[in-house]
NUPANU-180613 format. One line per 3 residues: number of its first residue (from 1); their letters; for each residue x, z, y of C-alpha. Coordinates in nm, 2 decimals. Example, Ala and Ser with C-alpha at 12.3 -4.5 7.8 and 13.67 -1.06 7.14 Angstrom:
1	as	1.23 0.78 -0.45 | 1.37 0.71 -0.11 $
This chain:
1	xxx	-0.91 -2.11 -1.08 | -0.97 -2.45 -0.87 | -0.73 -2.51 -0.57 $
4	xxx	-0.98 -2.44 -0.31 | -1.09 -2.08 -0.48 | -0.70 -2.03 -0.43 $
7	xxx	-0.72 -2.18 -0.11 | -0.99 -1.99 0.02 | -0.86 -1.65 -0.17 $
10	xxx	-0.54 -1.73 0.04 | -0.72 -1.72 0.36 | -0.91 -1.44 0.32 $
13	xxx	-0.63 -1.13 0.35 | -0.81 -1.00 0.62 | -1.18 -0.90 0.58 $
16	xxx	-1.39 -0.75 0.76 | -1.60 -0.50 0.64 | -2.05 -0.51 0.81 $
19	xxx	-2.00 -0.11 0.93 | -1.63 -0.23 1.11 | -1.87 -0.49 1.30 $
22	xxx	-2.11 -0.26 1.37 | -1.92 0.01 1.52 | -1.77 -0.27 1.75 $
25	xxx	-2.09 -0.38 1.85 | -2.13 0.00 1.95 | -1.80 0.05 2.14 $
28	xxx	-1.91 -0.31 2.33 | -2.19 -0.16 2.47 | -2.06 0.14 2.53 $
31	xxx	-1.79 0.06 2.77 | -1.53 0.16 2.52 | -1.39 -0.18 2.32 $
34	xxx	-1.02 -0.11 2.42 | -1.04 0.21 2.28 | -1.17 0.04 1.96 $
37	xxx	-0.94 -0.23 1.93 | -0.65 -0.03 2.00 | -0.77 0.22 1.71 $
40	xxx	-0.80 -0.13 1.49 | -0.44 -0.21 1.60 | -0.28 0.14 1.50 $
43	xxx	-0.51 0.13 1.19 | -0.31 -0.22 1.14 | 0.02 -0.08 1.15 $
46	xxx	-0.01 0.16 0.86 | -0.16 -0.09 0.63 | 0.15 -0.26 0.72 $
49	xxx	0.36 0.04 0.68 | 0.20 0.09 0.30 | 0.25 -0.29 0.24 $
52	xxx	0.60 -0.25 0.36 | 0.70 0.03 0.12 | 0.48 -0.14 -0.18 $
55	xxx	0.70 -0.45 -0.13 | 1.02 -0.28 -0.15 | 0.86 -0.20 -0.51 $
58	xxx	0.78 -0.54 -0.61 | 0.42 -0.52 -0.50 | 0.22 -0.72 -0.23 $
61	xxx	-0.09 -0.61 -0.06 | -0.33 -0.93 -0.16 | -0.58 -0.82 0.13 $
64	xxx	-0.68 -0.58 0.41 | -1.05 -0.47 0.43 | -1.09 -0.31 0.79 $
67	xxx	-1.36 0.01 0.80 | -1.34 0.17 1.16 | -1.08 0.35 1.18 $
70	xxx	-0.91 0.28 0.84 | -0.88 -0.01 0.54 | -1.01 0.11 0.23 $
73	xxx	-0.79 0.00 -0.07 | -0.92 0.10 -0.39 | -0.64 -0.06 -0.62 $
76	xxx	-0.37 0.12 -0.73 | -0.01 -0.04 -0.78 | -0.02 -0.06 -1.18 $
79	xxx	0.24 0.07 -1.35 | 0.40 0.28 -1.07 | 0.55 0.56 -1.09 $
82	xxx	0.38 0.89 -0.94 | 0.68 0.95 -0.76 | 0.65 0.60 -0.59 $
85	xxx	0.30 0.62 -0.52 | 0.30 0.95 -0.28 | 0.59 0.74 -0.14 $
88	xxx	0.42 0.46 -0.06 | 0.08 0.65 0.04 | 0.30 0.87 0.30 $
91	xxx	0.47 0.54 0.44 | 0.15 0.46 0.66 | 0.09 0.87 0.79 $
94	xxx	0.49 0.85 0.86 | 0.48 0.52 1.06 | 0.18 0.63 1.31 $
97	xxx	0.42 0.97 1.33 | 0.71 0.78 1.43 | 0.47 0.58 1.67 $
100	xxx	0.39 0.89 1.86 | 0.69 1.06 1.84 | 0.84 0.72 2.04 $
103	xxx	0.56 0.75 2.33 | 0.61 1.08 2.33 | 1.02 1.07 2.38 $
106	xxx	0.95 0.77 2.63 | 0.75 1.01 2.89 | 1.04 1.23 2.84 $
109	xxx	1.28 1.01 2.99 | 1.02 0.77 3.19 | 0.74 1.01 3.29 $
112	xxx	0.57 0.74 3.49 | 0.48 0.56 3.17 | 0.22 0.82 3.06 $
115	xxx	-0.12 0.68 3.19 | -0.04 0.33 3.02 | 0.06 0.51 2.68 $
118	xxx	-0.13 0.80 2.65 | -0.41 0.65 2.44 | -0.14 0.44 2.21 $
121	xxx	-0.03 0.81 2.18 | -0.30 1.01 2.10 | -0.43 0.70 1.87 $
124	xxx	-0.15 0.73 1.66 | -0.13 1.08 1.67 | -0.50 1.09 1.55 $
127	xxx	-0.49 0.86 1.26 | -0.16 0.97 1.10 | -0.34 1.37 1.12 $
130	xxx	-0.65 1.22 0.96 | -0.50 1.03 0.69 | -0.29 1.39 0.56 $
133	xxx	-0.65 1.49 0.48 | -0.64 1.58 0.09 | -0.95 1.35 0.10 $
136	xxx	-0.96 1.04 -0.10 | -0.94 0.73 0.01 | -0.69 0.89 0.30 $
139	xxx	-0.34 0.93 0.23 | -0.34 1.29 0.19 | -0.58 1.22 -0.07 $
142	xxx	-0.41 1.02 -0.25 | -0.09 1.22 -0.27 | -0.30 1.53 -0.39 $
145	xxx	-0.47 1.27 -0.69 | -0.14 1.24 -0.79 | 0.00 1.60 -0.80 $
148	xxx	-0.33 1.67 -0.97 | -0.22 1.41 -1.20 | 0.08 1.51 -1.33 $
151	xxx	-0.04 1.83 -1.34 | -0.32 1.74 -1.59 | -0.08 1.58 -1.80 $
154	xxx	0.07 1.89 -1.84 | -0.24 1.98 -2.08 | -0.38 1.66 -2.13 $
157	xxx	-0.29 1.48 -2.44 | -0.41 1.11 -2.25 | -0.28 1.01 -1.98 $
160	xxx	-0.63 0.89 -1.90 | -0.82 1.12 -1.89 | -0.57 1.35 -1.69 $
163	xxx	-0.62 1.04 -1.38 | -1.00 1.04 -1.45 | -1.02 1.41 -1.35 $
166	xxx	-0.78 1.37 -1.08 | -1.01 1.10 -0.92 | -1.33 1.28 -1.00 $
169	xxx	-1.22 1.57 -0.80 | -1.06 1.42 -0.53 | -1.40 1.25 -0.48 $
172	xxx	-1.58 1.53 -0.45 | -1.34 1.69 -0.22 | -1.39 1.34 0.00 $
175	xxx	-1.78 1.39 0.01 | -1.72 1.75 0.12 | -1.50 1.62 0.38 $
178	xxx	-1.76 1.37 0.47 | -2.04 1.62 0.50 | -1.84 1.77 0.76 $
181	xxx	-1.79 1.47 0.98 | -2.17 1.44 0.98 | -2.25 1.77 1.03 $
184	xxx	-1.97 1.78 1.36 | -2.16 1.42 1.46 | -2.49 1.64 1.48 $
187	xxx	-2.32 1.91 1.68 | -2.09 1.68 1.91 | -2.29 1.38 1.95 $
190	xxx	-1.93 1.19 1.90 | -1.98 0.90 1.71 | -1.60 0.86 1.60 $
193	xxx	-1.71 1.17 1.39 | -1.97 0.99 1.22 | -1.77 0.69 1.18 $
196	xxx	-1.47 0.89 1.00 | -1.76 1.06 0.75 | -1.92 0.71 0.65 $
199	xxx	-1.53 0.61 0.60 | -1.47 0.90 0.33 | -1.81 0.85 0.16 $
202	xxx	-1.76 0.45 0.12 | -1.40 0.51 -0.02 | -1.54 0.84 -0.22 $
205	xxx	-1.80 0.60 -0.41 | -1.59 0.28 -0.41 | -1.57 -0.07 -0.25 $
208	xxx	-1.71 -0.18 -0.58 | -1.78 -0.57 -0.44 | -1.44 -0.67 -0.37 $
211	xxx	-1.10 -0.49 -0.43 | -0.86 -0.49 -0.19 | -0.57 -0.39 -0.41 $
214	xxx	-0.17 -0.44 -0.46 | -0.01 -0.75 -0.69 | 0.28 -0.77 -0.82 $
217	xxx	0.53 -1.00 -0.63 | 0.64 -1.35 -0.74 | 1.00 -1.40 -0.63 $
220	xxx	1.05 -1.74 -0.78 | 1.19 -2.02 -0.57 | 1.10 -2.32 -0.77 $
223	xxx	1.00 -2.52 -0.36 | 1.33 -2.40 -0.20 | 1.47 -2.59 -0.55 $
226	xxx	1.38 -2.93 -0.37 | 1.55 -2.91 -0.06 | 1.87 -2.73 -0.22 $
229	xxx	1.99 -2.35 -0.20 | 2.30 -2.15 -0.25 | 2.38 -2.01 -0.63 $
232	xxx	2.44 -1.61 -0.55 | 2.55 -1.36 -0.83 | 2.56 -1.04 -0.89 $
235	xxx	2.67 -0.82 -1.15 | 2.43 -0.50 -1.30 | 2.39 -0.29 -1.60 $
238	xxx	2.13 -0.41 -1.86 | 1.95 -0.06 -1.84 | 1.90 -0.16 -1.46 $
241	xxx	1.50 -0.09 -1.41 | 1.36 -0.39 -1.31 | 1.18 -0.26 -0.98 $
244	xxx	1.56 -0.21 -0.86 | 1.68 -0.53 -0.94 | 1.46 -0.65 -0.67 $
247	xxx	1.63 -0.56 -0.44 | 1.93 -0.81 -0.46 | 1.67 -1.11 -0.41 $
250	xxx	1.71 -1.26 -0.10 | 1.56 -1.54 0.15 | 1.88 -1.77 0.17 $
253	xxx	1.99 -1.77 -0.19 | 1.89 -1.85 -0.55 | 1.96 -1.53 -0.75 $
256	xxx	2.12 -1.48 -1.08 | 2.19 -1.16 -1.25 | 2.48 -1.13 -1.48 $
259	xxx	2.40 -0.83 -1.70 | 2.68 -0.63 -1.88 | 2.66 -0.34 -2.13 $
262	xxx	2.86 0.04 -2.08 | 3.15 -0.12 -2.17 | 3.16 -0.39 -1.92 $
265	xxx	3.05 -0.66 -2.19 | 2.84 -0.94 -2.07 | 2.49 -0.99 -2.28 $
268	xxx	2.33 -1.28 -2.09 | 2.20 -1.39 -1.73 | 1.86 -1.41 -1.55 $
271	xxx	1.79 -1.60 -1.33 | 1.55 -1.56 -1.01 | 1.28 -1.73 -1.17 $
274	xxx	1.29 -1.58 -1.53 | 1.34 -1.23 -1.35 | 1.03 -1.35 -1.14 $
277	xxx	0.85 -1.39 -1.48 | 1.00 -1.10 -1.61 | 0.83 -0.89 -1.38 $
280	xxx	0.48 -1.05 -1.36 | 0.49 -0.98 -1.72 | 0.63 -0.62 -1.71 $
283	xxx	0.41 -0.34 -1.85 | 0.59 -0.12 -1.59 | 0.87 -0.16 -1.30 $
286	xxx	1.06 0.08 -1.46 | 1.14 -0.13 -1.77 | 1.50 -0.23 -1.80 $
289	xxx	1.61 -0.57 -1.81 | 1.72 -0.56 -2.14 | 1.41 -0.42 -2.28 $
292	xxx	1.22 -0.71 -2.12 | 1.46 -0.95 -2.21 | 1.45 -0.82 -2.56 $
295	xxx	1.04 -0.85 -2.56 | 1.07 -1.21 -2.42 | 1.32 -1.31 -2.71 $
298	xxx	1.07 -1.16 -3.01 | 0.74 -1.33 -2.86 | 0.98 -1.64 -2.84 $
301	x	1.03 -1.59 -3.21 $
């Protein structure tokens, strides 16, 4: 790839999708942009809320496609555990929660603030109820792919096809859900309805053209190397997965891991940049340090 593909791959984190144009062109003449843009902004937050928990994994969202209403991602975080996944998928339904929950406990004490945060309110409220949908792309959707796959796996020998089947009927269940946002448009007239259903059937069938997805995180600090940074150690266990040595990287300091055995023997050190390449190379976060060490050693050889 040529510097300015990686320039311009750089600047584009933030895309936005024709229909999220359209149904902005709509609110404009309607009267109703503030309602929009204020949906957009709470939409926002719970991309940030899933790109905050992704990152405590390791993972970085490398862009944002805005739908009304919603950012469909169609990249999963490779490698991650099931467990970590309905994590980070109920990160962004938990954030709008604790959004309303804070309006709401502000009237409480400051009832004069209602007519200025009602709609922040209900806005939250709204999305963070949509996104528990068991409909894929949502949130709920994706926590109910997940259950589905480890229930699969139960009598599936691949682990495959247990996700293929998970996907396929989560899908389904999205189109159904769809249906039903266009069948309440026809009723109501509301166009927010309509909106929501073209959501679910564009995530259902896929944002084939271009992915928004999660990468893996490169913590190396080969710049920061020019101007000078402080050495900081710490000591771990080699069986330490690797997702949870993250953790100890830090802004202000150059990172180097002493790794000891059960008995408090030391095998070797990593530092911040071979634990950066470590990871990029790791088959799955939950590798130990030794393991990967152990692999980088034999393709060495």
């Amino acid at each position: 790839m040529s510097k300015f593909d990686e320039k311009r791959k750089r600047r584009r984190r933030l895309r936005l999708h024709p229909l999220f144009i359209a149904v902005g062109v709509w609110y404009c003449f309607t009267g109703e942009l503030f309602l929009f843009l204020l949906g957009c902004l709470v939409a926002l937050q719970h991309e940030c809320a899933h790109a905050f928990a992704a990152a405590r994994l390791g993972y970085k969202l490398n862009q944002i496609v805005l739908m009304p209403y919603g950012a469909v991602i169609d990249g999963d975080l490779r490698g991650i555990t099931l467990r970590d996944e309905i994590a980070v998928a109920v990160s962004g339904p938990l954030c709008n929660l604790i959004t309303a929950g804070f309006f709401g406990a502000l009237w409480w004490f400051f009832p004069a603030t209602y007519p200025f945060t009602d709609t922040a309110f209900y806005s939250s409220l709204s999305i963070a109820l949509i996104n528990l949908l068991p409909a894929y792309p949502l949130d709920g959707g994706r926590v109910l792919r997940c259950l589905l796959v480890r229930a699969f796996s139960k009598r599936e020998a691949r682990r495959a096809e247990a996700e293929r089947k998970a996907r396929r009927l989560c899908a389904l269940l999205a189109i159904v859900f769809a249906l039903g946002f266009f069948l309440a448009f026809v009723w109501t007239k509301n166009i927010t309805l309509c909106a929501f259903g073209v959501f679910l059937l564009v995530g259902a069938i896929g944002n084939r053209r271009e992915t928004a997805s999660y990468e893996r995180m490169d913590f190396s600090v080969r710049h920061a190397l020019k101007k000078g940074v402080e050495i900081r150690r710490v000591a771990v266990l080699a069986t330490l997965p690797i997702k949870d040595a993250l953790k100890f990287v830090a802004r202000d300091s150059y990172l180097v891991l002493e790794a000891y055995d059960e008995k408090e023997t030391h095998l070797f050190d990593l530092p911040q940049n071979e634990l950066s390449a470590l990871f990029l190379r790791a088959k799955s976060p939950l590798q130990t340090l030794a393991e990967l060490k152990n692999d980088t050693v034999l393709h060495k050889k």
